[in-house]
ZASEKE-459424 format. One record per atom (N, C-alpha, C): x, y, z; residue number from 0; residue in one letter. Coordinates in steps of 0.02 Angstrom, whole numbers, plus 32768, in hexadecimal, padded with zeros to 4 digits. Layout:
BEGIN
> X|Y|Z|NUM|a;
...
REM end
This chain:
BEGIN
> EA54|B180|CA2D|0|x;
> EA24|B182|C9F6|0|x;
> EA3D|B156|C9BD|0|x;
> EA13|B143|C9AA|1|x;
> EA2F|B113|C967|1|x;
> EA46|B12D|C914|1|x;
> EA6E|B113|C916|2|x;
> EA8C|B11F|C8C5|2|x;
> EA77|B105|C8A0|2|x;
> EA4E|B0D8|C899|3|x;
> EA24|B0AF|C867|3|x;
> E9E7|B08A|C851|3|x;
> E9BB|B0CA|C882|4|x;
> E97A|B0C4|C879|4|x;
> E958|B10B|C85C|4|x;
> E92D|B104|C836|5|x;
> E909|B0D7|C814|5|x;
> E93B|B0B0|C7E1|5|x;
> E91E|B07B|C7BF|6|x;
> E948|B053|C794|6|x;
> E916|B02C|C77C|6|x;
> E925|B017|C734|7|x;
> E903|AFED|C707|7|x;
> E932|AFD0|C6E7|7|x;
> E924|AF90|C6E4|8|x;
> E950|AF4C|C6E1|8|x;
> E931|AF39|C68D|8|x;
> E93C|AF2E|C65D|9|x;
> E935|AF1B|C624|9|x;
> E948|AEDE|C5FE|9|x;
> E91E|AEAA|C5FD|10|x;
> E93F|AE79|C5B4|10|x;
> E91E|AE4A|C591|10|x;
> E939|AE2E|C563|11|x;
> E8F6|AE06|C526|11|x;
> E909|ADD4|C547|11|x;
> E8C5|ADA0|C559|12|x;
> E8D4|AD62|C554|12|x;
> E8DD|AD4D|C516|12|x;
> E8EC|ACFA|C50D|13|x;
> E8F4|ACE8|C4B0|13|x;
> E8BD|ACE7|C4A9|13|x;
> E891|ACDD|C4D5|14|x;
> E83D|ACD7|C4A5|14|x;
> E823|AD10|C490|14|x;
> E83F|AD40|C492|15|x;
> E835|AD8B|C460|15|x;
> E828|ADB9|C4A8|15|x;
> E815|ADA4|C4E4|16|x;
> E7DE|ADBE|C50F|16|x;
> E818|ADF8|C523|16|x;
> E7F7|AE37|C522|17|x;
> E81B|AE70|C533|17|x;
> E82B|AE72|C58C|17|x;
> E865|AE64|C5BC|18|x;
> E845|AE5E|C605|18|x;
> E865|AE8D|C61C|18|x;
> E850|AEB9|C646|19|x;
> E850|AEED|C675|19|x;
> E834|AEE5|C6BC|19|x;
> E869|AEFA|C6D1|20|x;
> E863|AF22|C72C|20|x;
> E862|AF6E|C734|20|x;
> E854|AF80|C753|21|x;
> E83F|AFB9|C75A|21|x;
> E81E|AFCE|C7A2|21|x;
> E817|B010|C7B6|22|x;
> E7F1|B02B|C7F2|22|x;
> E7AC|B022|C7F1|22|x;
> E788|B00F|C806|23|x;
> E72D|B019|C812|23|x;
> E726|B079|C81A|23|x;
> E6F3|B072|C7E8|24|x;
> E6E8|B0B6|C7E5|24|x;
> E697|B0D5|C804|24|x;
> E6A0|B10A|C809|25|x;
> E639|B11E|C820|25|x;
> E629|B0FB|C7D5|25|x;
> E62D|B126|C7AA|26|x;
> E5F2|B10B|C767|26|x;
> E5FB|B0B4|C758|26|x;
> E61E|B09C|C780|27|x;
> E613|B046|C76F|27|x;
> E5CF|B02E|C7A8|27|x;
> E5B9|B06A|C7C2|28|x;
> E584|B041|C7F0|28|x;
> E53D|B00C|C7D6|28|x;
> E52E|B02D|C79C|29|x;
> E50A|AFFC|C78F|29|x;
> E511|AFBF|C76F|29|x;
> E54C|AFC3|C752|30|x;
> E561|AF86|C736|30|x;
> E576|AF51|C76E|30|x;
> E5A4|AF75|C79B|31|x;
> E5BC|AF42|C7D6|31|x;
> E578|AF30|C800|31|x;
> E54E|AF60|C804|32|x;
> E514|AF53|C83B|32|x;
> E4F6|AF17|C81F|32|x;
> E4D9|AF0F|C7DB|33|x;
> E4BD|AEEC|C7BA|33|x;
> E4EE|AE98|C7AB|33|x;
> E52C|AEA9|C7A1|34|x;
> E54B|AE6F|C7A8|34|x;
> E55B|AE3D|C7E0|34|x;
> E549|AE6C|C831|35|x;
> E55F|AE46|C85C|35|x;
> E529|AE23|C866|35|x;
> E4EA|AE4D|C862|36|x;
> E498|AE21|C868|36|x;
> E4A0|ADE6|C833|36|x;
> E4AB|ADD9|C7F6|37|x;
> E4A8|ADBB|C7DA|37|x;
> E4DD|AD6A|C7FC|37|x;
> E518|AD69|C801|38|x;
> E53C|AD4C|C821|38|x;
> E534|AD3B|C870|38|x;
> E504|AD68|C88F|39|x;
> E4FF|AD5C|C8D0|39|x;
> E4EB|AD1F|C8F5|39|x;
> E4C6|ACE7|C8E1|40|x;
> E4B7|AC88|C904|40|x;
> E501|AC99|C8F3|40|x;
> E50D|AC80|C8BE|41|x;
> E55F|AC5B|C8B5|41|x;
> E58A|AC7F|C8C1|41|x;
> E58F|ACB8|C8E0|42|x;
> E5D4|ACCA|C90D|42|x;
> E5CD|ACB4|C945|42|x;
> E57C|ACBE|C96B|43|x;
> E578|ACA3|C9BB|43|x;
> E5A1|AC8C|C9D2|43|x;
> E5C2|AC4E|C9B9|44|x;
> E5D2|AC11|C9DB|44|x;
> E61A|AC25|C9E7|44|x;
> E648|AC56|C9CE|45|x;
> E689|AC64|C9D3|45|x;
> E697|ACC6|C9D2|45|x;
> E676|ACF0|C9DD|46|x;
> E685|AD0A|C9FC|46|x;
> E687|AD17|CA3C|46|x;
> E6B8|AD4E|CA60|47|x;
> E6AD|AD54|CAA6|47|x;
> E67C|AD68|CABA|47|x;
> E655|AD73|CB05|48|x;
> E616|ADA0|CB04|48|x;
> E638|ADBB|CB53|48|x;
> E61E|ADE1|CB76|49|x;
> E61C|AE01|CBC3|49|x;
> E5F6|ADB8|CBEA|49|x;
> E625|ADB5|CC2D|50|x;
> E60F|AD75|CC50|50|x;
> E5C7|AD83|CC9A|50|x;
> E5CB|ADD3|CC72|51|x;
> E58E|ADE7|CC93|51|x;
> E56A|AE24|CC6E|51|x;
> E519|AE11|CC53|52|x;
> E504|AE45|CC3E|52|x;
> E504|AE8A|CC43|52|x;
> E50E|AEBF|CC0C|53|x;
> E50E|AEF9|CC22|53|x;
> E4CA|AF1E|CBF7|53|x;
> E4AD|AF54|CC0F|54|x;
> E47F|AF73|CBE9|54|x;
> E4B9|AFA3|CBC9|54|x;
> E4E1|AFA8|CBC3|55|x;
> E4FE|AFEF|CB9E|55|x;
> E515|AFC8|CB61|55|x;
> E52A|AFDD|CB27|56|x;
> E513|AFD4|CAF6|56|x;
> E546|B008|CAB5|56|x;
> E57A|B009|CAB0|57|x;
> E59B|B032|CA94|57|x;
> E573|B026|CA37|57|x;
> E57B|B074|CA23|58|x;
> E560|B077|C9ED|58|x;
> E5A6|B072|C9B6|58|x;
> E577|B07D|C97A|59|x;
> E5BE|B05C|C944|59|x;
> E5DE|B0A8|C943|59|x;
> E5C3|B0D9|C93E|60|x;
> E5FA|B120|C94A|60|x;
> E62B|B101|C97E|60|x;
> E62A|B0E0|C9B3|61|x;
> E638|B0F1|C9F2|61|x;
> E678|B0AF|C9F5|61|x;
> E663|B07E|C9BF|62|x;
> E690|B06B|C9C0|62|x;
> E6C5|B060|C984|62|x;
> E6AE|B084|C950|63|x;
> E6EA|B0A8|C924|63|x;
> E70C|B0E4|C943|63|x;
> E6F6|B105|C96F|64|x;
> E718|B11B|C9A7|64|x;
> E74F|B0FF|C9CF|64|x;
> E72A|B0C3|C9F1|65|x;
> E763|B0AC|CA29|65|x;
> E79B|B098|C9F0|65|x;
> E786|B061|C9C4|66|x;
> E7B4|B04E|C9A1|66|x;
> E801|B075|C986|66|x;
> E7DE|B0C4|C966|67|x;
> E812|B100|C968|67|x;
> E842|B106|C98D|67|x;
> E81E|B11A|C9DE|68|x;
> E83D|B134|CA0E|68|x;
> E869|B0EE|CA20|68|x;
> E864|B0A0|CA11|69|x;
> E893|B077|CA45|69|x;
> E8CE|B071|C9FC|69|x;
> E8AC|B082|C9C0|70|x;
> E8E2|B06A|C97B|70|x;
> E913|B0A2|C998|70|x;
> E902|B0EB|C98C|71|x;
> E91B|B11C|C99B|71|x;
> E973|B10C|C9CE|71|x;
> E954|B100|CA02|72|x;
> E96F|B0DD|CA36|72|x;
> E9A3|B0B5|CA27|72|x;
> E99C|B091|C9FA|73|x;
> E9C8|B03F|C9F5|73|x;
> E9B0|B007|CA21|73|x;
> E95A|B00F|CA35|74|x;
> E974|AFD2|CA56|74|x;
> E936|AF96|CA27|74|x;
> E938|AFAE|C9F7|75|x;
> E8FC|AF8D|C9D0|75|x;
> E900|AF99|C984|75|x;
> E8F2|AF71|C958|76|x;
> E8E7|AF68|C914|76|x;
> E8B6|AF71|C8ED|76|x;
> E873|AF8E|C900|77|x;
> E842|AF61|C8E6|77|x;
> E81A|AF77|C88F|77|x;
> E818|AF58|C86D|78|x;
> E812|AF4D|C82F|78|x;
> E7D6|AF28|C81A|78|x;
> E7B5|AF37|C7EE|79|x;
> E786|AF1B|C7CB|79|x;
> E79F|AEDE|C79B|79|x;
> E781|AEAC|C772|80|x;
> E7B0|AE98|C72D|80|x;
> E767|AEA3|C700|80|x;
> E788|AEAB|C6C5|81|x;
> E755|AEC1|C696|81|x;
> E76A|AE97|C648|81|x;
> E742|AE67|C630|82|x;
> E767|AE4A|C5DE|82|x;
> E740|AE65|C5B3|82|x;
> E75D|AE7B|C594|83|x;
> E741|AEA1|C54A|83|x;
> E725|AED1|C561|83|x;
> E73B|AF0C|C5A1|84|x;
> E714|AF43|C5AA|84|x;
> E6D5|AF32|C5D9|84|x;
> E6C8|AEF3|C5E8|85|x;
> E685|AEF3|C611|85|x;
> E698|AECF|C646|85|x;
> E676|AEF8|C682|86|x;
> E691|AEF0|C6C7|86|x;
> E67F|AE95|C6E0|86|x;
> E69D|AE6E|C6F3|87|x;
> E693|AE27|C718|87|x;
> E6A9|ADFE|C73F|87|x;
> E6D1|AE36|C76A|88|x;
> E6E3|AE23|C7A3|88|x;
> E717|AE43|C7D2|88|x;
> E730|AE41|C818|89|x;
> E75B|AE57|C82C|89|x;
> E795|AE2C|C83A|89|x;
> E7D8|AE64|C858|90|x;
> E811|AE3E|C861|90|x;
> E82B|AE76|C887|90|x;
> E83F|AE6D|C8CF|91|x;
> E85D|AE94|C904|91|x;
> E895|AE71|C926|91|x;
> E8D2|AEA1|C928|92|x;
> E916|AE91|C949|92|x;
> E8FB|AEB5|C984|92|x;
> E8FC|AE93|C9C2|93|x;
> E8EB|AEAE|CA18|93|x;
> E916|AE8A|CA37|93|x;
> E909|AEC1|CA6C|94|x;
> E937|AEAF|CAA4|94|x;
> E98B|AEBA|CA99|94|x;
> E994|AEE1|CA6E|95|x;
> E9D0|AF00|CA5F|95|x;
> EA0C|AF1E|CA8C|95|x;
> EA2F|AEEC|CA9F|96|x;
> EA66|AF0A|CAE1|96|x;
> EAB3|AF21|CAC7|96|x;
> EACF|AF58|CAD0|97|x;
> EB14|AF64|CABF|97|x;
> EB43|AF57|CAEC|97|x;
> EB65|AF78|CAEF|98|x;
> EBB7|AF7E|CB23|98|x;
> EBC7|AF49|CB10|98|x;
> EBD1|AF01|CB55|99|x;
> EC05|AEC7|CB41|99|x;
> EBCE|AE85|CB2C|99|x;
> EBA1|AE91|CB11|100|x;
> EB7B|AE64|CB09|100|x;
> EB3A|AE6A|CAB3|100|x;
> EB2C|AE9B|CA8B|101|x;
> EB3F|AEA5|CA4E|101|x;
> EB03|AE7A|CA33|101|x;
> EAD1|AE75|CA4E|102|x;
> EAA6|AE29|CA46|102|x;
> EA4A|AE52|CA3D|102|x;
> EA27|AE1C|CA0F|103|x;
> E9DF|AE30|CA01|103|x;
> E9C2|ADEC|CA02|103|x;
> E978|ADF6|CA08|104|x;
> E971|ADC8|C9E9|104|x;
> E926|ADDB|C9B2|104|x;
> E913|AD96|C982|105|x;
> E8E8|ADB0|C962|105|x;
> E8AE|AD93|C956|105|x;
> E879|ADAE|C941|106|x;
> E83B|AD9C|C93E|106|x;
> E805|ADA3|C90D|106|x;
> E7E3|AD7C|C8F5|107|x;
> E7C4|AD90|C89F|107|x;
> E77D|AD64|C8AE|107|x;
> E75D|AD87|C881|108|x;
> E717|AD47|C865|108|x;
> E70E|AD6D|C81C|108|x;
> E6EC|AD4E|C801|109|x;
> E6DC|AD49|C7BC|109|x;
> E686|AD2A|C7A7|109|x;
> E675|AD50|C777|110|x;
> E621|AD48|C763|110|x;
> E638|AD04|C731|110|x;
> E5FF|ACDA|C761|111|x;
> E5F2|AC9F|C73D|111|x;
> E5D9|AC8A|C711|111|x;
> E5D0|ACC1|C6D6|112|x;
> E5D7|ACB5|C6A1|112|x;
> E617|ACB2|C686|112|x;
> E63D|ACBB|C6A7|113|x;
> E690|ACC8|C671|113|x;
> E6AB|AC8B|C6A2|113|x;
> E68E|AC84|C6CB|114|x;
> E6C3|AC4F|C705|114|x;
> E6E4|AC00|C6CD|114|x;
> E72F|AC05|C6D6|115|x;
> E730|ABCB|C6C2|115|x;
> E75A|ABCB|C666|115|x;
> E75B|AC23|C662|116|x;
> E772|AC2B|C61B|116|x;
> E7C7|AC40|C613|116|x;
> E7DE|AC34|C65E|117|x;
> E81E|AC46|C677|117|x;
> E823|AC92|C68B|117|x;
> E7EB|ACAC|C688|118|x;
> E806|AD00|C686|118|x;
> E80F|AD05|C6E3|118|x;
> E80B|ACE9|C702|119|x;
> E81F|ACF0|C749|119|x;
> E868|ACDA|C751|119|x;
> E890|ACB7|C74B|120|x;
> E8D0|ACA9|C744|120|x;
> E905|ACD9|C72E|120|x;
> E8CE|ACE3|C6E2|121|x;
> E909|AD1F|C6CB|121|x;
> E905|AD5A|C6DC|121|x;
> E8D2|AD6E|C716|122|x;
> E8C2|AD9D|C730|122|x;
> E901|AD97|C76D|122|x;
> E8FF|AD61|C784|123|x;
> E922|AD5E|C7C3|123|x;
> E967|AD73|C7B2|123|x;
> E976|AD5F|C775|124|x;
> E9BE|AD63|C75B|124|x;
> E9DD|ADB3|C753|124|x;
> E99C|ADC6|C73A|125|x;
> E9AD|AE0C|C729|125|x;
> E9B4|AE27|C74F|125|x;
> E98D|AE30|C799|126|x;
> E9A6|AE5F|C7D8|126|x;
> E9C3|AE3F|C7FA|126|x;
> E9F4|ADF7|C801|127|x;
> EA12|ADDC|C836|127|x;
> EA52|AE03|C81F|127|x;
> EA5C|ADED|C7C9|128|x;
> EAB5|AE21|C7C5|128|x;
> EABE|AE56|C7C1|128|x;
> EA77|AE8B|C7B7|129|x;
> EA76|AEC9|C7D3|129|x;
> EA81|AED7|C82B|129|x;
> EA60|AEAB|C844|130|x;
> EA80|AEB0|C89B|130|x;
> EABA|AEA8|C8A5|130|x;
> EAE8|AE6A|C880|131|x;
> EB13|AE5B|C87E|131|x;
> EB5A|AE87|C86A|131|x;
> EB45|AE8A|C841|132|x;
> EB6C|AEB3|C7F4|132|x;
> EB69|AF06|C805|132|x;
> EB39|AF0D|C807|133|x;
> EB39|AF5B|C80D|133|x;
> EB26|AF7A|C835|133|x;
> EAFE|AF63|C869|134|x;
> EB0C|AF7F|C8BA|134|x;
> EB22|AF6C|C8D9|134|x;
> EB49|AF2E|C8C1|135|x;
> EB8D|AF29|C904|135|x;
> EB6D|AEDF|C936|135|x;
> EB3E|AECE|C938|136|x;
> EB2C|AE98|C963|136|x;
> EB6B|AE59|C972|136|x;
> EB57|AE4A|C99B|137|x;
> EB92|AE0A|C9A5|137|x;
> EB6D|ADCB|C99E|137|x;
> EB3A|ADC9|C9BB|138|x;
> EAEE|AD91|C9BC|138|x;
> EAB0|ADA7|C9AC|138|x;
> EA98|AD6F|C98C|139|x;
> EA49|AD83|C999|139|x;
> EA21|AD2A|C999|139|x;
> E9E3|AD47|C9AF|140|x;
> E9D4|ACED|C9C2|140|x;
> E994|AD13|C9BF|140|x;
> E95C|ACC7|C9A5|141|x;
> E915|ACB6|C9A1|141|x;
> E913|AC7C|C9D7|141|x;
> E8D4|AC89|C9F8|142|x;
> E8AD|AC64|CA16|142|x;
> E87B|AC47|C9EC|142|x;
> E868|AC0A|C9F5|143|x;
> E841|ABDE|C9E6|143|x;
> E81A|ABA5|C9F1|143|x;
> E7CB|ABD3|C9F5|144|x;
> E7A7|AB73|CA2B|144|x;
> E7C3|AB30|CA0D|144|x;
> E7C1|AB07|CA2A|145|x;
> E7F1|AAD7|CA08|145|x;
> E7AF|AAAE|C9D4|145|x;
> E765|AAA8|C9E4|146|x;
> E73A|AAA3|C9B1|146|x;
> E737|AABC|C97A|146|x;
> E747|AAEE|C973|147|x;
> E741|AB35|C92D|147|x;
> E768|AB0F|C8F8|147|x;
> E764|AADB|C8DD|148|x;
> E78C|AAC9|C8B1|148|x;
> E7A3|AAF7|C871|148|x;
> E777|AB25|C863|149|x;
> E781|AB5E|C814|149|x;
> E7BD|AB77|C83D|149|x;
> E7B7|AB94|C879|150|x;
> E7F2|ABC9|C896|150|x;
> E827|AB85|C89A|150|x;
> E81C|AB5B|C8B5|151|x;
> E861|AB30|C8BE|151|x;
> E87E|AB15|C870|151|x;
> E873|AB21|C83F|152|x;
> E87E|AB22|C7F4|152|x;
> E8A2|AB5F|C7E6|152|x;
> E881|AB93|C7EF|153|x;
> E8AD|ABD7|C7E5|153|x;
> E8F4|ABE4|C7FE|153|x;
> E8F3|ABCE|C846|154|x;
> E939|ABBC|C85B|154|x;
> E97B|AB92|C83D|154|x;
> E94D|AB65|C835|155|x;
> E97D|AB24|C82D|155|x;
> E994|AB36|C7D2|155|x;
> E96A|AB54|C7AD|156|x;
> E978|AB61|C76D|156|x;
> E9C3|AB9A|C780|156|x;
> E9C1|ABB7|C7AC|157|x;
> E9F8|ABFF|C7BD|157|x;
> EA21|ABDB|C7EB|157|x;
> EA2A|AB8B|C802|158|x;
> EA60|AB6F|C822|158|x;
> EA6F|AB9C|C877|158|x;
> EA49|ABA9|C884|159|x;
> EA33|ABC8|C8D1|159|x;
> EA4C|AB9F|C8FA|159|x;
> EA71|AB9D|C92E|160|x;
> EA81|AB6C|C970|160|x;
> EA48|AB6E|C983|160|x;
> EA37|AB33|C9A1|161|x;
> EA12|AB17|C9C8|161|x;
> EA3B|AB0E|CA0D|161|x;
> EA1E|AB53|CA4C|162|x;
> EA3F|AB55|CA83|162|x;
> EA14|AB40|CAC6|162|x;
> E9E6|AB06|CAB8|163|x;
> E9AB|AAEB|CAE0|163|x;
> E96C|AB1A|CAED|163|x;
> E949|AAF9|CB1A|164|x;
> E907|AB0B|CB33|164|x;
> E912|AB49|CB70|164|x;
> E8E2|AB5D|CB74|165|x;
> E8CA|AB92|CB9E|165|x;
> E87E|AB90|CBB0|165|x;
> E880|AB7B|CC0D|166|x;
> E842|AB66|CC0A|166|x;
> E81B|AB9D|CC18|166|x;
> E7DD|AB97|CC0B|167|x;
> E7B4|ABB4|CC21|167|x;
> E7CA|AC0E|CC11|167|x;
> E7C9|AC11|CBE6|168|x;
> E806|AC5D|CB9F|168|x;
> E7E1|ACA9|CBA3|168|x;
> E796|AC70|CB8F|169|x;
> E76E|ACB7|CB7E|169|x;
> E723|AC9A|CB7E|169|x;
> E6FC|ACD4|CB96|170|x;
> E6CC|ACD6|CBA0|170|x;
> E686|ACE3|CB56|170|x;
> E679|ACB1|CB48|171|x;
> E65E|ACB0|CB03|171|x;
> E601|AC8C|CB01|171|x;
> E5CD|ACA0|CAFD|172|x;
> E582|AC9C|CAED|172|x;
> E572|AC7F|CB30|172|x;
> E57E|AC9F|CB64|173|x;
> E584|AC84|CBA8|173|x;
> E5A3|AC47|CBE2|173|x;
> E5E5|AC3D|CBBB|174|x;
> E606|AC1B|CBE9|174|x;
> E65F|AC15|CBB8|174|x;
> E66D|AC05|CC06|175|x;
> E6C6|AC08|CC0A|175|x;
> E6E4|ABDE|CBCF|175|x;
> E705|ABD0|CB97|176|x;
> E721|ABB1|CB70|176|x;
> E768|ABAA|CB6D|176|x;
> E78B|AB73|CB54|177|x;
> E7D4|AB5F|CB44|177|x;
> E7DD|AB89|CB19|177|x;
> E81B|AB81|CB0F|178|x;
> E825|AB97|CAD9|178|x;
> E883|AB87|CABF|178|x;
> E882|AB5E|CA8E|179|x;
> E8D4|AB5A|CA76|179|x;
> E8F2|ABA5|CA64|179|x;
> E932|ABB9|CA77|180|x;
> E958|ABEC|CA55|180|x;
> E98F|ABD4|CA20|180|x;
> E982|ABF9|C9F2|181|x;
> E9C2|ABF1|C9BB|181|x;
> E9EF|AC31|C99F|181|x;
> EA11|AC25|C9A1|182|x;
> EA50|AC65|C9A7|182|x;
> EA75|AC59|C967|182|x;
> EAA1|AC97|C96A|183|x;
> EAD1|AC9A|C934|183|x;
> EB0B|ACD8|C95A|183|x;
> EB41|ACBD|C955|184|x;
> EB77|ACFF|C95E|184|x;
> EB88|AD17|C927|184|x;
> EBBF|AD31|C921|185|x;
> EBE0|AD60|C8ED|185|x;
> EC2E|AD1A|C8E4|185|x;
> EC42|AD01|C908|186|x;
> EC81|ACBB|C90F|186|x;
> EC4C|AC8B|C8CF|186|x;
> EC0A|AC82|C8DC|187|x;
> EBE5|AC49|C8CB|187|x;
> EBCE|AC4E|C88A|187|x;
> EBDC|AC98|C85A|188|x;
> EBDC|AC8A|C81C|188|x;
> EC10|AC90|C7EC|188|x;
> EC4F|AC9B|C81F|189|x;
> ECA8|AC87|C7F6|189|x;
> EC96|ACBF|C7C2|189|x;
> EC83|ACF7|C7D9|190|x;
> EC86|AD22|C796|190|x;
> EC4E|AD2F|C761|190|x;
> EC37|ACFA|C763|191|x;
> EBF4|ACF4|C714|191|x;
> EBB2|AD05|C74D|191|x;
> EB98|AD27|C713|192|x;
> EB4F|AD47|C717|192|x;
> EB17|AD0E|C734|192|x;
> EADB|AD1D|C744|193|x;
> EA9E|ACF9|C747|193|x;
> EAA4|ACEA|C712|193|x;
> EA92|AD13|C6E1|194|x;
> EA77|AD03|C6A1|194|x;
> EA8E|ACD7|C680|194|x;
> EAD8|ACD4|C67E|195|x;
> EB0B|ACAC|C668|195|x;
> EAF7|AC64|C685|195|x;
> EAE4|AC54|C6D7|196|x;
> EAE9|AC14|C6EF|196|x;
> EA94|ABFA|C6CE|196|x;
> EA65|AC31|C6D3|197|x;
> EA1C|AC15|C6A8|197|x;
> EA35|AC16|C663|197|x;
> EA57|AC33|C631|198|x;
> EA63|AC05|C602|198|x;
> EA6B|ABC8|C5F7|198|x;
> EA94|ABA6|C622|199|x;
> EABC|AB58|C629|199|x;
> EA8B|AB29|C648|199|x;
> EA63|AB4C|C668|200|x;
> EA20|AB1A|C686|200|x;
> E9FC|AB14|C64A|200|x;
> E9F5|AB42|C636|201|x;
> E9B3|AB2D|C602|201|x;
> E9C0|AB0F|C5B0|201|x;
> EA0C|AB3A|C5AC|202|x;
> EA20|AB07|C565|202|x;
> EA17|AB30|C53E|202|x;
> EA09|AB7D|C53E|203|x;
> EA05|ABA1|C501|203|x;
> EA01|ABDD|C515|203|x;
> EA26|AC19|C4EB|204|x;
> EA29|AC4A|C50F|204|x;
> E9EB|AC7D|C51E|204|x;
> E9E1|AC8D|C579|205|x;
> E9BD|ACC0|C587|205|x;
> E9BF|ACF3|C59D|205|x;
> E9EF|AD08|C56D|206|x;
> EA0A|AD67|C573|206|x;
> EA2B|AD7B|C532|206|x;
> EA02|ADB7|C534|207|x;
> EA2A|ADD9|C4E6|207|x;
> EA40|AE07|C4FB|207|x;
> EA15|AE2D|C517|208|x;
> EA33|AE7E|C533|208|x;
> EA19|AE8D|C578|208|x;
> EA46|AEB7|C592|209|x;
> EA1F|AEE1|C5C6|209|x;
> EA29|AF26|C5DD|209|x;
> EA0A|AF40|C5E3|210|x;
> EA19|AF8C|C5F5|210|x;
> E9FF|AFB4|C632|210|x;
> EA1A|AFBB|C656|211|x;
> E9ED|AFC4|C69A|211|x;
> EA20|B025|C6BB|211|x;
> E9FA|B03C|C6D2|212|x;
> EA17|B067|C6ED|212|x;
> E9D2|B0A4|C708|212|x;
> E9E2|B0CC|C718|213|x;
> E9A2|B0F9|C739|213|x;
> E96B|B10C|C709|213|x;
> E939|B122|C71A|214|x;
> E905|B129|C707|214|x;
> E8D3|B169|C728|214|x;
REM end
């Protein structure tokens, strides 16, 4: 069972914007329901989908549910991000393996209205050295269509290895896609934080505080 779930991840960007992670809750259903419709053409093209239709249909109880039961577990992260209190997007550590191998990887989108204001980066930052840092991870790595240029920005701002292609990765708006992986160990940041290495990319500091612990 896990020692560190639930959890809410906390910190200001410099642009005042309050950013939070956090669990998806029942009472966020209408906000999330309403946000994914809204975002839904422009996620098409990069989320995963089933490579064969199903009529079943999990409801949003059902999957603030599963989400519980796999966080519960350890073998999953999954988190909302929210700036200034209002919900706009997600960010999930999956695929979570222990014993001699210590490794996640992660996954986010963001409402395109905010796309582009950095709050995905410093999102990434905030739960990579929490995986890192405080549950112990050894690795974690993003996949990335190698088209997605916003996602291949987010990386490269957090200095991610680039550990090649993977063909045919995942199954996404009906057909097989590439996809680049980029990684990070625990050797590969000599000690200093995400936050610390997105400071130096961007030239000014983007972290004041953070406070993260159960919820």
């Amino acid at each position: 069972m896990s020692s560190w779930w639930p959890v809410t991840l906390h910190a200001t960007h410099p642009n005042g914007t309050e950013v939070t992670l956090r669990p998806l809750r029942r009472r966020d259903r209408r906000e999330w329901t309403a946000l994914r419709a809204t975002n839904l053409d422009w996620l098409r093209e990069w989320e995963s989908t089933l490579p064969e239709p199903s009529d079943r249909q999990l409801s949003f109880r059902g999957l603030v549910r599963l989400y519980h039961v796999e966080a519960t577990a350890g073998r999953m992260l999954p988190l909302v991000i929210e700036a200034d209190g209002r919900l706009v997007g997600q960010m999930h550590l999956f695929g979570v393996a222990w014993g001699s191998l210590r490794s996640g990887a992660i996954g986010y989108w963001i409402d395109r209205s905010v796309a582009g204001q950095g709050l995905t980066p410093f999102a990434l930052a905030l739960l990579g050295d929490f995986a890192m840092r405080d549950m112990g991870l050894h690795r974690i790595e993003v996949n990335i269509r190698p088209d997605n240029a916003p996602s291949l920005r987010v990386v490269e701002k957090l200095a991610f290895r680039d550990e090649g292609l993977r063909q045919g990765y995942l199954h996404i708006n009906g057909a097989w896609h590439d996809h680049r992986t980029f990684a990070l160990t625990v050797e590969d940041l000599h000690g200093e934080r995400l936050m610390d290495r997105l400071n130096r990319s961007s030239g000014q500091p983007l972290w004041r505080h953070t406070e993260q612990g159960p919820r």
